[in-house]
C-alpha positions in Angstrom: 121.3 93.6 93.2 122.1 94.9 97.1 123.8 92.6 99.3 121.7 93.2 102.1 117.8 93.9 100.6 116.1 96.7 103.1 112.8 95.8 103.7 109.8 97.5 105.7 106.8 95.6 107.1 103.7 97.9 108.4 102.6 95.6 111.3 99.3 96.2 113.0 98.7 93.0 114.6 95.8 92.0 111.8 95.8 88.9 110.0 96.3 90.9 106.9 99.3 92.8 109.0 100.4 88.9 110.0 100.7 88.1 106.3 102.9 91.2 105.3 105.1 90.6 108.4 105.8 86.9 107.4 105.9 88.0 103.5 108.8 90.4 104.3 110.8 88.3 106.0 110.3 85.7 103.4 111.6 88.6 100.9 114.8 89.6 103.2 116.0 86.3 103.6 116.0 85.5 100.1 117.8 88.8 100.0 120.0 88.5 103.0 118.5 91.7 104.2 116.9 92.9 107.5 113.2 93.3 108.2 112.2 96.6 110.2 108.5 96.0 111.7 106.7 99.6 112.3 103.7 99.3 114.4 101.4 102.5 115.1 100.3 102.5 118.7 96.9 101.3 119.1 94.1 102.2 121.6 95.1 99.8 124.9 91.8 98.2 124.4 92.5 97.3 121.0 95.3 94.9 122.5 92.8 92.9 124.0 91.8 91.4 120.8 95.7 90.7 120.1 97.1 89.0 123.4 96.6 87.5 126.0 95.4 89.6 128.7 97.4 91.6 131.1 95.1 94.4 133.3 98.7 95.8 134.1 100.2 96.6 130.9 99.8 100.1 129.3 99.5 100.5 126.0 102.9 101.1 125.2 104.1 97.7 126.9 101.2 96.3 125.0 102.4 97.4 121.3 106.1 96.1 122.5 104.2 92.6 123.3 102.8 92.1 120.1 105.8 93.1 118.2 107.8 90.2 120.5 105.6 88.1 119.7 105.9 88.4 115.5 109.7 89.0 116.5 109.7 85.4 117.7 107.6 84.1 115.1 109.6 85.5 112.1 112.7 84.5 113.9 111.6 80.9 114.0 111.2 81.0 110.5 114.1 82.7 108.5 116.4 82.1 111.6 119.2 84.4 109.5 117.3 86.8 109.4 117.6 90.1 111.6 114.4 91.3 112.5 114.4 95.1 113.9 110.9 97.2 115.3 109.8 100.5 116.0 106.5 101.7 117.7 105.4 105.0 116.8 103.1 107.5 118.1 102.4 109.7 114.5 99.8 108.4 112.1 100.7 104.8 110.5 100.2 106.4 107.4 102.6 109.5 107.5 105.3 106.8 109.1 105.5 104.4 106.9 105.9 106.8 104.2 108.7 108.2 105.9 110.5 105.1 107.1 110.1 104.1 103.3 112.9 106.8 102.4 115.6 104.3 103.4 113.6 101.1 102.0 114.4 98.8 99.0 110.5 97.9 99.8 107.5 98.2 102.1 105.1 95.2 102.4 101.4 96.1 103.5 97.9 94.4 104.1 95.9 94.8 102.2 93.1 95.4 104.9 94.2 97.3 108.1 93.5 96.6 112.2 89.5 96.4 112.1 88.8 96.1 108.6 86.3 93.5 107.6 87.1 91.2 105.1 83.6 90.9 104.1 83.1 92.6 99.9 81.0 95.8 99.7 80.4 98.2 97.4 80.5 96.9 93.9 81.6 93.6 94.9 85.5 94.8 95.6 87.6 94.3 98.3 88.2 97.9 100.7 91.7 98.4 100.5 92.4 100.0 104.4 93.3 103.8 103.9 96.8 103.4 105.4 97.7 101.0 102.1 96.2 103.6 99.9 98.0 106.0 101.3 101.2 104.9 101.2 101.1 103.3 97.9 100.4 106.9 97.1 103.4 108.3 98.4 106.3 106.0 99.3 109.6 106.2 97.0 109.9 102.7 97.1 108.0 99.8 95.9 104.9 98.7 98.2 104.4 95.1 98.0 100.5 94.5 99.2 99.4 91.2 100.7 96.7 89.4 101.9 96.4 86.7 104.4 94.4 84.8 101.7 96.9 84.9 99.1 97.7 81.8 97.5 99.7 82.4 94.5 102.5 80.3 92.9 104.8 81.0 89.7 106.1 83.7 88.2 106.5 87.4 88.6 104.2 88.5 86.4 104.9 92.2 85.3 102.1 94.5 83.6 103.4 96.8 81.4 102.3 99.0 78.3 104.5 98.7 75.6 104.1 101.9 74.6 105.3 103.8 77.9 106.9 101.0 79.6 107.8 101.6 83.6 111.9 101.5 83.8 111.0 101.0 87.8 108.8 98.5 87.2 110.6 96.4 85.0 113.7 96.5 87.6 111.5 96.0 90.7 110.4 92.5 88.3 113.6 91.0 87.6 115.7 92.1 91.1 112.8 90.2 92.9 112.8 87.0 90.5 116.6 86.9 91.0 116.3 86.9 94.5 113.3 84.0 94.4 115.1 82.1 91.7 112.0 82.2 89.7 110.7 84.0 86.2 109.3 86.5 85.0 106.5 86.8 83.1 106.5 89.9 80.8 102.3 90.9 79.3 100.5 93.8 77.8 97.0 94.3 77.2 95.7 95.3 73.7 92.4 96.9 73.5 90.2 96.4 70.3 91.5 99.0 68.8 94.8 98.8 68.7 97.0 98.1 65.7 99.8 96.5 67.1 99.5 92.3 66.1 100.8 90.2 68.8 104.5 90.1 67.1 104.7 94.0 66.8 104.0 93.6 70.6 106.2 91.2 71.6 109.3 92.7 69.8 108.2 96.1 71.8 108.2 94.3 75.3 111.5 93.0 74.7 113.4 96.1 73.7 111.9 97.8 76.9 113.3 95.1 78.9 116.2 94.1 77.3 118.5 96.1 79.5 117.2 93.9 82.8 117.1 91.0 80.8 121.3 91.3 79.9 121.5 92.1 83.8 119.9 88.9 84.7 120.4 85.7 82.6 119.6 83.6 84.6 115.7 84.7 85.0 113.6 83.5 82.5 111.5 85.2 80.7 108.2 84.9 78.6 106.6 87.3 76.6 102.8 87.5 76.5 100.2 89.6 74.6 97.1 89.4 75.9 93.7 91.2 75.0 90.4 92.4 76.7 88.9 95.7 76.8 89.3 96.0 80.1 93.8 95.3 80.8 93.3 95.2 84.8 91.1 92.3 84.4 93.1 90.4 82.2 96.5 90.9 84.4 93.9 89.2 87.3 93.5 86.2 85.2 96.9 85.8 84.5 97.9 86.4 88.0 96.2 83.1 89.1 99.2 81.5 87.9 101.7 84.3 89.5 103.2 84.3 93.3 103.4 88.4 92.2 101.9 90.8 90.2 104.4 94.0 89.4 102.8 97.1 88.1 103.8 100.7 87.7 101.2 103.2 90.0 98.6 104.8 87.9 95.1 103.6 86.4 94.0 100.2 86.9 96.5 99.6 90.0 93.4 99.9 92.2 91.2 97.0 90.6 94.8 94.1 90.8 95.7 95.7 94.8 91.8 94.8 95.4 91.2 91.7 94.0 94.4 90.1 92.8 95.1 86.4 93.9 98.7 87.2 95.0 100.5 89.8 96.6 100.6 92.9 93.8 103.6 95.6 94.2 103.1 99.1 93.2 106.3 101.2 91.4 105.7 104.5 91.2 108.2 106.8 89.4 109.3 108.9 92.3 112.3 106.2 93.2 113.2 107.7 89.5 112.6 111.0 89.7 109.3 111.3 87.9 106.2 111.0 89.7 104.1 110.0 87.5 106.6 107.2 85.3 104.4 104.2 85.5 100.9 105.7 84.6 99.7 103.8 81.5 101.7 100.5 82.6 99.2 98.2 82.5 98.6 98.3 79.0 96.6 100.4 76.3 94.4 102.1 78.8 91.8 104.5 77.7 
């Protein structure tokens, strides 16, 4: 584990944007890390919403207010914690991605500045396109939150016991160790798959045996679980998670949306290979 955990925090003065401030700092100082804040320069009108008003302030003094303001909030609240920022002028997007190259993690909303919270579609949550984006593309884990997120208990980590994520399963146990919790290991088995819940189990715990030697003092339970469809049976059992830990690829969409707690994506490219990860949340189609 680092000494000194690096972690990013896109901060756009939303609640969601609140909640992955406050959960990143909650991350560095179990970590005894730093927190850098990036906020994207807003409209000045979209300041008014924010803070209290000031006719004299530009925008740029604006987006410096605001950050003060979290500054002195997280600061209140992990006082051993150093707390950097940076405003930007480039898209949020296209920064975050970048400042993510010397990240252990970046923590996002789940719903950006001016996204309603409000369901649509087929009754799922809009994940803001900045999230989407960099979940995409970072080559680090992205931890998404919500300001509604009220899960306790274990890291819970998706994987497919076939193709297990070697990111994944390290993102899992370096974050329990820092939380002093467990982890909670499950793969979903589709109807027609031949493997008994034993033949599954023993598979699990070769792919994470490695982390598991690294950290004895996480504990660590060993689930099979079944349903036809493996996203929504990682959302049950992430009721009684305070994180979800997937590798990118199918089904990552349906937990970032709808999941209880905050979910982190691992996508291969922090290994080399873009697309480790893919089938991790069990026997997907």
């Amino acid at each position: 584990m680092p000494t000194r955990i690096r972690v990013v925090a896109g901060f756009d003065g939303s609640a969601d944007g609140w909640a992955a401030a406050r959960h990143a700092a909650a991350e560095a100082a179990a970590g005894r890390g730093v927190v850098r804040l990036v906020h994207s320069q807003l409209d000045r009108v979209a300041y008014a919403g924010l803070l209290p008003p000031d006719l004299t302030a530009d925008a740029h003094t604006e987006a410096w207010r605001l950050l003060d303001t979290v500054r002195d909030e997280l600061a209140a609240a992990h006082p051993g914690v150093h707390v950097e920022a940076a405003v930007v002028q480039r898209a949020p997007a296209a920064a975050l991605v970048r400042v993510a190259r010397s990240a252990d993690v970046v923590v996002l909303g789940r719903r950006g500045h001016g996204r309603p919270p409000a369901r649509g579609g087929a009754g799922r949550i809009h994940v803001g396109a900045v999230t989407a984006h960099v979940m995409a593309y970072a080559s680090c884990p992205v931890v998404v939150v919500s300001a509604g997120d009220t899960g306790h208990g274990p890291v819970l980590l998706g994987l497919d016991p076939a193709a297990p994520s070697a990111a994944a399963i390290h993102h899992a146990f370096e974050t329990a160790q820092r939380r002093g919790t467990g982890v909670r290991v499950c793969a979903v088995s589709g109807p027609d798959d031949p493997r008994d819940d034993p033949a599954t189990r023993l598979l699990l715990s070769r792919a994470i045996a490695d982390r598991r030697a690294a950290h004895p003092d996480v504990a660590v339970a060993l689930d099979a679980l079944h349903g036809v469809d493996p996203a929504a049976r990682l959302l049950d059992a992430a009721r009684a998670a305070s994180l979800v830990v997937v590798g990118a690829g199918e089904g990552t969409g349906t937990l970032v949306r709808n999941a209880s707690c905050p979910v982190a994506v691992v996508g291969g490219r922090d290994l080399g290979h873009p697309r480790a990860g893919r089938r991790a949340l069990g026997s997907m189609p």
